[in-house]
C-alpha positions as YAML, in Angstrom:
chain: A
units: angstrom
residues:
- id: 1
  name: UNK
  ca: [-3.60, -91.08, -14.17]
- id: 2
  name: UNK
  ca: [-6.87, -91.39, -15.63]
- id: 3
  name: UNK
  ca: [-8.88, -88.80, -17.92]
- id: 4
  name: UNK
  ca: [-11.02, -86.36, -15.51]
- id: 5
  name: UNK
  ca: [-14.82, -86.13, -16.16]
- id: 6
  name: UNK
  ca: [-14.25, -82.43, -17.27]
- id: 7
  name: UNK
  ca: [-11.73, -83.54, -20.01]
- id: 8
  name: UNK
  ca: [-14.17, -86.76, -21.24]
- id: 9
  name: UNK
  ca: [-16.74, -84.12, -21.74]
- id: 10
  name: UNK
  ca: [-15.18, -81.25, -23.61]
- id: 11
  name: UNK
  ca: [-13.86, -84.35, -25.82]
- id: 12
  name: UNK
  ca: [-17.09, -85.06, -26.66]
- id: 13
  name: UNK
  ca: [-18.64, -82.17, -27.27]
- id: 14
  name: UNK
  ca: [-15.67, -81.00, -29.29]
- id: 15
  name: UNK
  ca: [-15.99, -84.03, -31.36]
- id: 16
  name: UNK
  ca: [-19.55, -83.31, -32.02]
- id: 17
  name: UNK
  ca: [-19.00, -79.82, -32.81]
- id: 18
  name: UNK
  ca: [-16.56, -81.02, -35.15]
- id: 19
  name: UNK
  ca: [-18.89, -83.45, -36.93]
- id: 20
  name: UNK
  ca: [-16.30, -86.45, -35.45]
- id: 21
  name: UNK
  ca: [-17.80, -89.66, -35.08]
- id: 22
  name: UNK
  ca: [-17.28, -93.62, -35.10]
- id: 23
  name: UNK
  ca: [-14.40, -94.87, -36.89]
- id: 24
  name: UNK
  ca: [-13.15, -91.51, -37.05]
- id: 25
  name: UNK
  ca: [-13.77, -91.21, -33.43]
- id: 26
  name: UNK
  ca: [-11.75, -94.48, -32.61]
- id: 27
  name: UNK
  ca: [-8.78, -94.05, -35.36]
- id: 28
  name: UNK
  ca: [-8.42, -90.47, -33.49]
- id: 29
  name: UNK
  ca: [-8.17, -91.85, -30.04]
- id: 30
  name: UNK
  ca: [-6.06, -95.01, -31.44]
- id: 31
  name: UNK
  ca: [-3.36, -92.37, -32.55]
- id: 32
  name: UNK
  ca: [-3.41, -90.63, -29.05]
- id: 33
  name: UNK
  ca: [-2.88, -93.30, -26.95]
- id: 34
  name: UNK
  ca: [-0.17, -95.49, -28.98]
- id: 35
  name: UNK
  ca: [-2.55, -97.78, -30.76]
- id: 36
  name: UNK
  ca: [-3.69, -98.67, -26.60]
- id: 37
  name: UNK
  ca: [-7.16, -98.26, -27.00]
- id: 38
  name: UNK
  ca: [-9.74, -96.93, -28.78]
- id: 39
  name: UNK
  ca: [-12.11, -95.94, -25.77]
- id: 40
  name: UNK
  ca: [-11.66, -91.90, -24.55]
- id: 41
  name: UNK
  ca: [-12.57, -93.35, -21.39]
- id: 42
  name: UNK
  ca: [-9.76, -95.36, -21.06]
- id: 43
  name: UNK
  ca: [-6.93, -92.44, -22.13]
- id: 44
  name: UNK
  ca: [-5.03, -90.82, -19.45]
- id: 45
  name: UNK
  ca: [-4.60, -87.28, -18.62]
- id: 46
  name: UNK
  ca: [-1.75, -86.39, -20.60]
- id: 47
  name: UNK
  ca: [-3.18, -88.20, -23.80]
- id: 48
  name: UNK
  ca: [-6.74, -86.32, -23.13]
- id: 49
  name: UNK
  ca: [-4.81, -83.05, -23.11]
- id: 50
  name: UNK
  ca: [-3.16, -83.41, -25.93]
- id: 51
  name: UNK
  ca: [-6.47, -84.83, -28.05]
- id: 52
  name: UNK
  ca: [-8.83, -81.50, -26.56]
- id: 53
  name: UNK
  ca: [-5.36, -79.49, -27.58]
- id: 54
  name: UNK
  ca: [-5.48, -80.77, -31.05]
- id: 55
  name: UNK
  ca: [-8.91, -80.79, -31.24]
- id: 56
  name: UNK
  ca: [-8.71, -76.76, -30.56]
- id: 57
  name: UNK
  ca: [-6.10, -76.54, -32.97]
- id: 58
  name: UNK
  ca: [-8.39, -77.70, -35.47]
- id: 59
  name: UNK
  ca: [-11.27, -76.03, -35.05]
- id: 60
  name: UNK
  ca: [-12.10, -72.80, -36.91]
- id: 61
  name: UNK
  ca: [-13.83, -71.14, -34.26]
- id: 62
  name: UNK
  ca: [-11.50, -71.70, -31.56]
- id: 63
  name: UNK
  ca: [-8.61, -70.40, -34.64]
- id: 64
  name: UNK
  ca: [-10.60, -67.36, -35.16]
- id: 65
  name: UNK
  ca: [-10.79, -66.63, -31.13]
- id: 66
  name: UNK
  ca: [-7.47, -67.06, -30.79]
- id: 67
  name: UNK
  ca: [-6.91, -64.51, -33.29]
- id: 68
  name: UNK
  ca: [-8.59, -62.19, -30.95]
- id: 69
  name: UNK
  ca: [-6.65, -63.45, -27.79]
- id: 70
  name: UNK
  ca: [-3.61, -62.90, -29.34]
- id: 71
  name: UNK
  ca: [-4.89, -58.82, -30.96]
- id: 72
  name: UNK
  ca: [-5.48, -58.26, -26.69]
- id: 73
  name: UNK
  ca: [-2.04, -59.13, -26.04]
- id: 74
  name: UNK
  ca: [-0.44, -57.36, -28.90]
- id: 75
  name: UNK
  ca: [-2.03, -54.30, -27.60]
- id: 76
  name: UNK
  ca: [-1.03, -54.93, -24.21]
- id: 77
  name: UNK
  ca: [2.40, -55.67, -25.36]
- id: 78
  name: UNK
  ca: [2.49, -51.78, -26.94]
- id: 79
  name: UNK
  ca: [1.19, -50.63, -23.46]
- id: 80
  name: UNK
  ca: [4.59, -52.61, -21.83]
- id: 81
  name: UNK
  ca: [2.51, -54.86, -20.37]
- id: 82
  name: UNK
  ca: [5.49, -57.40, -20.58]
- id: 83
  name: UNK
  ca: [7.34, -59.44, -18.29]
- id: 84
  name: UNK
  ca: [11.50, -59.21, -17.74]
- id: 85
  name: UNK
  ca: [12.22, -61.03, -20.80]
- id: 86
  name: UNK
  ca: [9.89, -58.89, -23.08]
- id: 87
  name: UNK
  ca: [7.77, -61.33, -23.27]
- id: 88
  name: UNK
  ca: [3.41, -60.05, -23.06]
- id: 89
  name: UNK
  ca: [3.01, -60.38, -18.97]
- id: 90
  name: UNK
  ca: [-0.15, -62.76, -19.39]
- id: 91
  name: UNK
  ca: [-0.48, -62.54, -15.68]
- id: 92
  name: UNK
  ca: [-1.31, -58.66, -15.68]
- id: 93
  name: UNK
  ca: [-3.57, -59.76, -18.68]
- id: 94
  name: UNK
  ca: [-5.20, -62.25, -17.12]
- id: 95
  name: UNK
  ca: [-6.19, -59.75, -13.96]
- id: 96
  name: UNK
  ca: [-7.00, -56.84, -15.87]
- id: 97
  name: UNK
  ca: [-9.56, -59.42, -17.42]
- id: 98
  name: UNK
  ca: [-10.67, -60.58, -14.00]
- id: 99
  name: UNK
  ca: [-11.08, -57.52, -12.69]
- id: 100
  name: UNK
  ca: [-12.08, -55.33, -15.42]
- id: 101
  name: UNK
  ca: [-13.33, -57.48, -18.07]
- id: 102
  name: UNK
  ca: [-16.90, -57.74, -18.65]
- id: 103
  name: UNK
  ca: [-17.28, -61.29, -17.60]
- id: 104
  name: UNK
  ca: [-14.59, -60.96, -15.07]
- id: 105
  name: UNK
  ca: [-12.65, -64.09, -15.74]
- id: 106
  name: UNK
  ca: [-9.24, -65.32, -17.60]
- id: 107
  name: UNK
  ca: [-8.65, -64.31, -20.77]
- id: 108
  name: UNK
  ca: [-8.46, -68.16, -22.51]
- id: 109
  name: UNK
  ca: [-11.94, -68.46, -20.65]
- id: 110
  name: UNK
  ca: [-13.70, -66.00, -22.82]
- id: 111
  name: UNK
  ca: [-15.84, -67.64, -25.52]
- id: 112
  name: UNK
  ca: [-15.25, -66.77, -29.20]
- id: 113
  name: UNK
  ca: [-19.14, -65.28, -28.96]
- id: 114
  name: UNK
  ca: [-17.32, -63.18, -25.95]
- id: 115
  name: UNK
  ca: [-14.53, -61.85, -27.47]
- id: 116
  name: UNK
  ca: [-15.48, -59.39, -29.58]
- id: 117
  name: UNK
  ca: [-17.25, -57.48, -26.63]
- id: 118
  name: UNK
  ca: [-13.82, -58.00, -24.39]
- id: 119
  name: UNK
  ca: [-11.51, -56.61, -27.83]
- id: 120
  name: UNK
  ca: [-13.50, -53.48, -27.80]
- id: 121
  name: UNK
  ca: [-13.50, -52.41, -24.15]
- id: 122
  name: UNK
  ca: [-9.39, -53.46, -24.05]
- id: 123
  name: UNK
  ca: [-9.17, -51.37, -27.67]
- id: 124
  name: UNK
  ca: [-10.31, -48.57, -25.39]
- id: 125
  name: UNK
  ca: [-7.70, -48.77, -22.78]
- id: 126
  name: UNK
  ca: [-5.25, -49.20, -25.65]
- id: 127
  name: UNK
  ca: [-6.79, -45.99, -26.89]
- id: 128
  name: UNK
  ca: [-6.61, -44.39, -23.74]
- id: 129
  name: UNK
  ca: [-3.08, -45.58, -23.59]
- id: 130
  name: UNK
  ca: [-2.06, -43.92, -26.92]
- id: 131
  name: UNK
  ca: [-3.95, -40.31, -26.11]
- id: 132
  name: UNK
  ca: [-2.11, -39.98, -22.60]
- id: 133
  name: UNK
  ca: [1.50, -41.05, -24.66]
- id: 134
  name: UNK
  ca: [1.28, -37.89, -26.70]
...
């Protein structure tokens, strides 16, 4: 199936953000889709996912908001926000952050120039969380 509009897009404006261009641009999207083509136009929808994936990977900013992410779900892992396995129940995180979270939407959807604000107000619930333990 062919690449979505949404997924051409954040390629390309991850790829400027990331200073990627040209040859670079081609030899990138050459390695993606099996030496097929060098167009992001003509990828498909598994090997645009997997290019915006490692493009994330890559970038600092998106490492550094991650970082946060994964500081939320720590804490809510201490709360026993966790699923049968004992695994972090992102589900319950995600709706906290829908319905409580200052921009009311998922958790991965928060910017890294959100975070921060979203950290604090879930660091108090954590605190919370702590003073009603003892």
């Amino acid at each position: 199936m062919k690449i979505t509009q949404q997924q051409r897009a954040c390629i390309y404006a991850m790829m400027n953000k990331l200073h990627i261009k040209g040859e670079t641009k081609e030899i990138i999207t050459l390695g993606f889709t099996q030496q097929r083509t060098t167009h992001i136009s003509e990828m498909t929808k598994t090997e645009a996912a997997a290019l915006i994936q490692h493009l994330k990977d890559i970038d600092p900013e998106e490492q550094r908001a991650n970082k946060m992410r994964r500081k939320i779900i720590s804490m809510a892992h201490e709360m026993h926000w966790h699923n049968k396995y004992g695994k972090a129940d992102i589900q319950r995180i995600d709706n906290w952050c829908k319905a409580y979270g200052y921009k009311h939407k998922s958790l991965n959807n928060y910017t890294y120039k959100e975070l921060p604000a979203l950290v604090t107000q879930f660091e108090q619930v954590y605190l919370s969380f702590l003073n009603h333990k003892n």
